[in-house]
C-alpha positions as CSV (number, residue, x, y, z in Angstrom):
1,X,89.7,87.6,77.3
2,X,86.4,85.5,78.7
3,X,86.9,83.2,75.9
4,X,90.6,82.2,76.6
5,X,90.0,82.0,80.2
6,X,87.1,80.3,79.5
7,X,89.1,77.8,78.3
8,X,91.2,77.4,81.3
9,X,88.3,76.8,83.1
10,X,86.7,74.0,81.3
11,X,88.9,71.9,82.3
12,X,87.0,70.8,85.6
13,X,84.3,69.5,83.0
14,X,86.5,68.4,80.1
15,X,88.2,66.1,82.4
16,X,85.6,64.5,85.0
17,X,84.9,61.1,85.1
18,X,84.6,57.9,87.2
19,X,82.0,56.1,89.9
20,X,80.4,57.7,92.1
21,X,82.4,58.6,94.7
22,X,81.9,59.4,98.6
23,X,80.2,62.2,99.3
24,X,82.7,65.3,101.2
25,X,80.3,67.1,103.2
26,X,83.0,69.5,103.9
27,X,85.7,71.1,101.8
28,X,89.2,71.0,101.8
29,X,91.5,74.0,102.8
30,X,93.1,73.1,99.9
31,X,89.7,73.6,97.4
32,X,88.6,76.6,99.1
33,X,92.2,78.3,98.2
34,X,91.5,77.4,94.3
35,X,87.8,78.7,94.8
36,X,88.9,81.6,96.0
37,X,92.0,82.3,93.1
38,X,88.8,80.9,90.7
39,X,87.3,83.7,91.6
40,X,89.2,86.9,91.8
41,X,90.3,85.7,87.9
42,X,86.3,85.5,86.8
43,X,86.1,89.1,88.4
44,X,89.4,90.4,86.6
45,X,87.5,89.6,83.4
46,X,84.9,92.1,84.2
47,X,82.6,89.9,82.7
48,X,80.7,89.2,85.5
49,X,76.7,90.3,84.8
50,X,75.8,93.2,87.5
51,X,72.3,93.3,86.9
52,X,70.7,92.2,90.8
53,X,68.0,91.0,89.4
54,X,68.8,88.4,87.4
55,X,71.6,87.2,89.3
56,X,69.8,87.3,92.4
57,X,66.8,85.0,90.1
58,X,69.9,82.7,88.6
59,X,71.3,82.0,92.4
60,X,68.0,81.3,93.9
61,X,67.4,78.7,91.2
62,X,70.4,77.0,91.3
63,X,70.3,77.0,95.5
64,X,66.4,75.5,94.8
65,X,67.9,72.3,92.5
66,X,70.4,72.0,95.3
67,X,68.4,71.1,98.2
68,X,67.4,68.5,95.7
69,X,71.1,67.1,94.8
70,X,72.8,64.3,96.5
71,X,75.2,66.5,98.4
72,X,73.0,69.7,99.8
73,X,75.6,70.6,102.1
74,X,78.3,71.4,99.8
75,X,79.3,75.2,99.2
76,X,78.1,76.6,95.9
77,X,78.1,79.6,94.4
78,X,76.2,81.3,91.1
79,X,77.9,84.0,88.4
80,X,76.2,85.0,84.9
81,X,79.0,86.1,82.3
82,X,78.0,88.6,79.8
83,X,79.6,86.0,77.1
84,X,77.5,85.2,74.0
85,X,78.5,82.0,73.6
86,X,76.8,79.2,74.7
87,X,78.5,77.6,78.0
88,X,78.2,76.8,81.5
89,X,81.1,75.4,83.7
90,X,81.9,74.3,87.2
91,X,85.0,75.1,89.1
92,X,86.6,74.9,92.8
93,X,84.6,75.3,95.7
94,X,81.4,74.7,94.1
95,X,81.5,78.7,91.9
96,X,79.2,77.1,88.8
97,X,79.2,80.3,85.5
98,X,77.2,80.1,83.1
99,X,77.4,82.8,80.3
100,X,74.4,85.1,79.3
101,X,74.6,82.9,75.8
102,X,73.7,80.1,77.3
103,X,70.5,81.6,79.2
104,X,69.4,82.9,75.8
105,X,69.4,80.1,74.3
106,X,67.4,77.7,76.1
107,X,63.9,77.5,75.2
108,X,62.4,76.9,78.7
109,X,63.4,77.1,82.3
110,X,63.5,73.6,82.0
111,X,66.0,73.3,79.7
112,X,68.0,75.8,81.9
113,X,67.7,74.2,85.2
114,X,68.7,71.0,83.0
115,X,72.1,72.7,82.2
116,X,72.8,73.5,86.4
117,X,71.4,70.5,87.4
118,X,74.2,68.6,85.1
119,X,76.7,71.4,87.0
120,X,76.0,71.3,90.1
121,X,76.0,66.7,89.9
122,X,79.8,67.8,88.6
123,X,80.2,69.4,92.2
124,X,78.0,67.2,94.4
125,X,80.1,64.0,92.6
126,X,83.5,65.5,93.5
127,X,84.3,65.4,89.9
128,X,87.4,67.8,89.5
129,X,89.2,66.8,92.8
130,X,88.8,62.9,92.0
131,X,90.4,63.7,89.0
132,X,92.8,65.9,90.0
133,X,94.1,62.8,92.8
134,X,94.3,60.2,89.9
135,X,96.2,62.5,87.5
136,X,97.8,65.5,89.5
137,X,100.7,65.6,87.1
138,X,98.9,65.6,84.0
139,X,96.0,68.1,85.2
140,X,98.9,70.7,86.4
141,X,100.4,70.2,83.0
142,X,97.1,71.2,81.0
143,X,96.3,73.8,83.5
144,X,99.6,75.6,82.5
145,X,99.4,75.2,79.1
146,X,96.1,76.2,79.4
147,X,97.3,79.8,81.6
148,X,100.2,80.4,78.9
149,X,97.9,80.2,75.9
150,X,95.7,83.4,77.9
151,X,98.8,85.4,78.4
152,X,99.7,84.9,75.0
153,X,99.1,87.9,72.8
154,X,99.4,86.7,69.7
155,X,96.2,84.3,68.7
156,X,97.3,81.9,66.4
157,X,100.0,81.4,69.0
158,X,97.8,81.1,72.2
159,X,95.8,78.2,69.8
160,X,98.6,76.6,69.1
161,X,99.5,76.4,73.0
162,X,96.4,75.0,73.8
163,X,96.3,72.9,71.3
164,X,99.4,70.6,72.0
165,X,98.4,70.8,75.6
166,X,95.0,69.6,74.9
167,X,96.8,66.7,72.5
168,X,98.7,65.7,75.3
169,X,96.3,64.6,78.0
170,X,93.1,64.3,75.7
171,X,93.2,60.4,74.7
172,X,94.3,59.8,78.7
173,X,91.3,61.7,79.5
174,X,88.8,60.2,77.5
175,X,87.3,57.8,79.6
176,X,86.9,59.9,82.5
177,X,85.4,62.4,80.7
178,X,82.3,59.9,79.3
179,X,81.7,58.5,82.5
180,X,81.5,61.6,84.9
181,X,79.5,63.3,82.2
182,X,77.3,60.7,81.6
183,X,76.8,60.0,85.3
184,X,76.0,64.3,85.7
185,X,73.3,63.9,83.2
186,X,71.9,61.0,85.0
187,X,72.3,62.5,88.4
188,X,71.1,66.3,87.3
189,X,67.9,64.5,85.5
190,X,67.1,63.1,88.4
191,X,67.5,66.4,90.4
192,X,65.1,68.1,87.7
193,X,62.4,65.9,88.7
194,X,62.9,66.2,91.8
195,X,62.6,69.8,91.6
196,X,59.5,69.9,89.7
197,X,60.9,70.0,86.3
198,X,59.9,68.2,82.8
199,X,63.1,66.1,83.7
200,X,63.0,66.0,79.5
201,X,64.8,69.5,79.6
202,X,68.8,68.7,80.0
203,X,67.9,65.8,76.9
204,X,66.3,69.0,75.0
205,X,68.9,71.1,75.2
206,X,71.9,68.8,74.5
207,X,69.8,67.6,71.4
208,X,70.1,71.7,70.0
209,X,73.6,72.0,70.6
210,X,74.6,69.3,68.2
211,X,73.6,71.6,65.2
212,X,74.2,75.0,67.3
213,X,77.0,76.7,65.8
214,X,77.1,78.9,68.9
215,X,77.7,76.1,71.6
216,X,81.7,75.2,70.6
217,X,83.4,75.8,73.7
218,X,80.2,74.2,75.7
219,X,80.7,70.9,73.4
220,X,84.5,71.1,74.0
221,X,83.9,71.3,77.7
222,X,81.0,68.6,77.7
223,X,81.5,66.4,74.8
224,X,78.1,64.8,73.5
225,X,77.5,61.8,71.8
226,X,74.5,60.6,70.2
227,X,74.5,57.8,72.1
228,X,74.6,60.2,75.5
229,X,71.6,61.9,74.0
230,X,69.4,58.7,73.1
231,X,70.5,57.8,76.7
232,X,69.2,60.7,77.9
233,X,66.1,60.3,76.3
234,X,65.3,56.7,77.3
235,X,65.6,57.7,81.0
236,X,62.7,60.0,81.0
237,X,60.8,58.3,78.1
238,X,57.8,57.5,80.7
239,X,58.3,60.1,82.9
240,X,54.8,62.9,83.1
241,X,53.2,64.8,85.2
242,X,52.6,68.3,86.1
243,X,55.5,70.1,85.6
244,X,56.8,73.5,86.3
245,X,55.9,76.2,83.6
246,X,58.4,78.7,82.9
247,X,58.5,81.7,85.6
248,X,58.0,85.3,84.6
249,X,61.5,85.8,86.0
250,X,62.5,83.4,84.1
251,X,61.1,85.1,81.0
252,X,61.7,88.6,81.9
253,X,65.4,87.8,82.7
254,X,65.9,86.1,78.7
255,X,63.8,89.5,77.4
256,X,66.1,91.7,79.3
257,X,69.2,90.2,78.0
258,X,68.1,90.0,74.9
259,X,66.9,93.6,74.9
260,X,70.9,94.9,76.3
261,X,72.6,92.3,73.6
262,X,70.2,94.1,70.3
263,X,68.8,97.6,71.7
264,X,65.8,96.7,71.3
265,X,62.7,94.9,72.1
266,X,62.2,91.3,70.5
267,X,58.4,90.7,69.5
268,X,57.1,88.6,72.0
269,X,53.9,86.8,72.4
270,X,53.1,86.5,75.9
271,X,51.4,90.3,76.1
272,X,52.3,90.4,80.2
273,X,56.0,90.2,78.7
274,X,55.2,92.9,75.8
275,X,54.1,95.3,78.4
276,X,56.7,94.8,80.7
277,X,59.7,95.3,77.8
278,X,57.4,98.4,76.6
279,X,57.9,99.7,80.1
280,X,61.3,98.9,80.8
281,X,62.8,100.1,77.8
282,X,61.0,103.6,78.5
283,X,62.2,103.5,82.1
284,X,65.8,103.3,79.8
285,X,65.0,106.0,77.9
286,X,63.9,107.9,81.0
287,X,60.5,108.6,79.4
288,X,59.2,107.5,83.1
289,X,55.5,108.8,82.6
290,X,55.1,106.4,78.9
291,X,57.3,103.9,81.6
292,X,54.0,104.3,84.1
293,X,51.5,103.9,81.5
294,X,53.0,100.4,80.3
295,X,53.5,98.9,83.5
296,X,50.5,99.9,84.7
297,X,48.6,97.7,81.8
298,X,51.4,95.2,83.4
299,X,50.2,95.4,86.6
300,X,46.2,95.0,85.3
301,X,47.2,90.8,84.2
302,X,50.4,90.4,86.2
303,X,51.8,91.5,89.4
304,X,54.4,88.8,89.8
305,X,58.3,89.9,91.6
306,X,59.1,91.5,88.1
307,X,56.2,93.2,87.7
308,X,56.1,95.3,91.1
309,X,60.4,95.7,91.1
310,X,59.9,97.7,87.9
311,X,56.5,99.1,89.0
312,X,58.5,100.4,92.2
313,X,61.5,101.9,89.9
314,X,59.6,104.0,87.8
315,X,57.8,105.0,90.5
316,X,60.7,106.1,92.4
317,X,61.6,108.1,89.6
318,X,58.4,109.9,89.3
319,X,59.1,110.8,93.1
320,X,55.9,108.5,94.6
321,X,58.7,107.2,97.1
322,X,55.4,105.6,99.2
323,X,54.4,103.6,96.6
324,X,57.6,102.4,95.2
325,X,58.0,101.1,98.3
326,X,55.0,99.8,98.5
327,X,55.4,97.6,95.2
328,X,58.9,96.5,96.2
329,X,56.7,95.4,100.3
330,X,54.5,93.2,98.4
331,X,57.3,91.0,96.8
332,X,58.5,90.8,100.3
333,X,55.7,89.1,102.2
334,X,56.6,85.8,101.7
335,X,60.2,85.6,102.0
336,X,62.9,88.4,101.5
337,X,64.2,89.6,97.8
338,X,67.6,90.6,97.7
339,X,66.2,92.6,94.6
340,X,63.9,93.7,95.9
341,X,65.2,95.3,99.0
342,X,68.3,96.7,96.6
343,X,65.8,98.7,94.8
344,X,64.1,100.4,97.5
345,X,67.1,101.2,98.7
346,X,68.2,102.6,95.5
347,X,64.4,104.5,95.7
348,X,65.2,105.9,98.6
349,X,68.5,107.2,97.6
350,X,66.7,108.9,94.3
351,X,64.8,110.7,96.8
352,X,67.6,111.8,98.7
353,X,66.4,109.6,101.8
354,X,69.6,108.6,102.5
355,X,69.1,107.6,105.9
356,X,65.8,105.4,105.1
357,X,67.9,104.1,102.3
358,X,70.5,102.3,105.1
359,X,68.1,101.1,107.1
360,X,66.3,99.5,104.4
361,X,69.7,97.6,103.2
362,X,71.6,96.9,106.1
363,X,69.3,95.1,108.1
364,X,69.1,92.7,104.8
365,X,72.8,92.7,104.8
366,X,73.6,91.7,108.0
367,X,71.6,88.5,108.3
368,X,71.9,87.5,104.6
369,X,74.6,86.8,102.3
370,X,74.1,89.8,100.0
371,X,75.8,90.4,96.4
372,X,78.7,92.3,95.8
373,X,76.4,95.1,94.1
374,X,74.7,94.9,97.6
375,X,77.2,95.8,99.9
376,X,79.0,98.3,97.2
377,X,76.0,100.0,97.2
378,X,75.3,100.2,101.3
379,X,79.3,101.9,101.2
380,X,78.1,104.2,98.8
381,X,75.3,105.3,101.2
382,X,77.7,105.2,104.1
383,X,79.9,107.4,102.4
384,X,76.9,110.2,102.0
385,X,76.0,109.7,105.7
386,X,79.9,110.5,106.5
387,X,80.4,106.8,108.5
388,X,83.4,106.5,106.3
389,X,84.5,103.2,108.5
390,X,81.2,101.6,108.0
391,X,81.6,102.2,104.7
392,X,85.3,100.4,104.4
393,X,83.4,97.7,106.4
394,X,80.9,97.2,103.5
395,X,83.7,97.7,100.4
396,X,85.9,94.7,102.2
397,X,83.0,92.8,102.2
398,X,82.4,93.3,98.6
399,X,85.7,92.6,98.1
400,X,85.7,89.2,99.8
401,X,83.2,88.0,97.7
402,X,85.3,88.9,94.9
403,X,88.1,86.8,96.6
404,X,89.9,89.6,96.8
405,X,90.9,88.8,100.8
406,X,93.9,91.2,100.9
407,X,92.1,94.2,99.6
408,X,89.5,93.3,101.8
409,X,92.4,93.7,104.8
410,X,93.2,96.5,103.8
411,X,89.7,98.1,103.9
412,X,89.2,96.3,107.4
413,X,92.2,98.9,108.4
414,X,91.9,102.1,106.8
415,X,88.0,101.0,109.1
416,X,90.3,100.8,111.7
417,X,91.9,103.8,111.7
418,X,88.5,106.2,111.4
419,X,86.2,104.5,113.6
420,X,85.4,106.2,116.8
421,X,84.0,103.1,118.1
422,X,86.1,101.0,120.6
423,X,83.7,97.9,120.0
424,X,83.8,98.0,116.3
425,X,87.7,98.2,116.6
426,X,87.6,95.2,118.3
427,X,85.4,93.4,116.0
428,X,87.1,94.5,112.9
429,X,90.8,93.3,114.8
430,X,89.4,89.8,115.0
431,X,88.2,90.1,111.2
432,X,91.3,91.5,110.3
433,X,93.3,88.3,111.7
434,X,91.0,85.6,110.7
435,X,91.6,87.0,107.1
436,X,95.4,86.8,107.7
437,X,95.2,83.4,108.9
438,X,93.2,82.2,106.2
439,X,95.5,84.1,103.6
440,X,98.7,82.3,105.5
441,X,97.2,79.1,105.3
442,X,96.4,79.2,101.3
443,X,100.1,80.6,101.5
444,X,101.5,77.7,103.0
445,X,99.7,75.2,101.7
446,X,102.0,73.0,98.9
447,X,101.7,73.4,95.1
């Protein structure tokens, strides 16, 4: 299924093109509508990658190249699809997916940040809706070609849908397509350097995929030339310095993948990252004791956020709840972890702390933006404290990250109808109708 929708989705990047335009510091009503439909039909592929830890790592880089972009204050939003092939696209609102294929194949952080960079410049440049003004008619045409040839059972049939659409608009769409992605490579290179990065990494990885026999449906989204990779090339031809070396979360999240896609452990030459797999896949294999031995060589050469989140699990697990929690504190010193604090939650909750477990997560949760994992989890705990409205509260909001804004209503008022609290009745009325008016604005808004 990932595949065919996939395919509806490329469209944002199979299609962008032309100069850059002015920068919208705000989003349409309009785009936020289609964001939102984007993303209850990424969810409903049950594709989407529920590992906290390296989704929390893939969103906190791709917020980091951000603040570097040309247009900061857009809305953006990070998912990792557990697809193997290798491809990354952008859609409405700013939602950017990249699939766990594409993460394993880059050979540096670099050469990831390269491949967000170039998604995010799609964003920041207004690519889609400039497109979509020029060539409305056309773009609703391939879109429901595109949405036919997934319903489609039968394969050779859903091909053949897609590909007369495709034929249709391609040759109209070819000159769009060159110049908005040769003007994302030139923006998201920039955006590299900017960040720290060997700006040579997008130029890198475009330069594998030409004899990649995994990266068809990235090429088909993002056609390359070799004149687009000389190009590439030539811009950063003089361009040193220090750069950024790969981070161990960086590493640890491409091991970890790699590990759940074989069952087993790839051979690794960086011994911090040998010891850390050793440990994690006995943590898997509940064998917590050989888990402690490993990451305690670990923690002898590297105590880095990876290092102390898995030092605090297996910890929890051996029931030293004090100092779990004191591994997951000291990745907490500088700024927050969402991972982090998710963890010692979760340690708390092996240890049937259920109460210390809430307090840990919903202080988190209610001045950050937390992941649906997050606030499914805090309802869980909710539920085992018996505050069965807080813990509606915490599954609509899980929901509405989802896009799922009538569900979410709907946990807003079974909330409602058990709270005990007159105040949180109130507040969950006024939630309740600003979801309804946003719903009966997408509603009313034209096709």
């Amino acid at each position: 299924m990932i595949k065919n929708l996939a395919l509806l989705f490329f469209i944002p990047c199979w299609v962008f093109a032309l100069n850059v335009p002015e920068m919208q510091l705000l989003e349409s009503l309009d785009e936020k509508k289609r964001g939102n439909e984007f993303l209850q039909l990424i969810w409903d592929t049950d594709s989407v990658v529920a590992d906290v830890e390296i989704t929390t790592y893939l969103s906190k880089l791709g917020h980091e190249l951000i603040t570097h972009s040309e247009n900061p204050n857009k809305h953006f939003g990070f998912l990792l699809l557990n697809d193997g092939s290798i491809n990354a696209f952008a859609g409405p609102y700013g939602y950017i997916g990249v699939h766990t294929g594409m993460l394993l194949s880059s050979d540096s952080e670099a050469e990831l940040a390269g491949v967000l960079s170039h998604e995010v410049s799609h964003v920041t440049q207004n690519h889609l809706n400039r497109f979509s003004e020029k060539t409305d008619k056309q773009t609703y045409l391939m879109v429901a070609g595109m949405l036919a040839a997934v319903l489609v059972d039968d394969a050779n049939t859903s091909q053949a849908i897609a590909a007369s659409t495709i034929a249709g608009t391609a040759q109209q769409s070819i000159n769009f397509t060159r110049e908005h992605e040769w003007e994302a490579d030139r923006i998201g290179t920039a955006m590299l350097a900017k960040s720290g990065f060997d700006p040579q990494g997008m130029a890198h990885f475009f330069e594998k995929l030409k004899d990649s026999s995994g990266a068809e449906e990235f090429l088909r989204s993002h056609p390359l030339s070799i004149n687009r990779i000389s190009d590439s090339f030539q811009r950063v031809a003089r361009a040193s310095g220090n750069y950024r070396q790969d981070s161990f979360e960086y590493i640890i999240a491409k091991a970890k993948l790699y590990y759940h896609k074989h069952g087993r452990i790839k051979l690794e030459e960086d011994s911090a990252t040998m010891h850390y797999m050793q440990a994690y896949n006995a943590f898997e294999q509940q064998a917590y004791q050989a888990a402690k031995q490993h990451v305690d060589q670990l923690l002898a050469i590297n105590n880095d956020k990876p290092s102390n989140i898995l030092a605090g699990r297996i910890a929890s697990k051996l029931g030293d709840i004090d100092k779990a929690q004191q591994y997951f504190d000291q990745n907490n010193l500088v700024e927050t972890d969402e991972a982090s604090v998710y963890y010692a939650a979760k340690a708390y909750l092996d240890n049937q702390q259920t109460n210390l477990s809430i307090e840990t997560l919903k202080p988190f949760l209610r001045v950050n933006n937390g992941s649906y994992q997050s606030h499914q989890l805090l309802s869980s705990l909710f539920v085992k404290q018996g505050a069965f409205d807080r813990s509606h509260i915490e599954s609509a909001k899980a929901l509405i990250i989802q896009g799922r804004l009538e569900k979410a209503i709907g946990h807003y008022e079974r909330a409602k109808a058990v709270t005990h609290s007159q105040d949180l009745y109130d507040v969950l009325s006024v939630r309740i109708d600003n979801l309804q008016q946003t719903l009966d604005l997408y509603r009313n808004l034209p096709d």
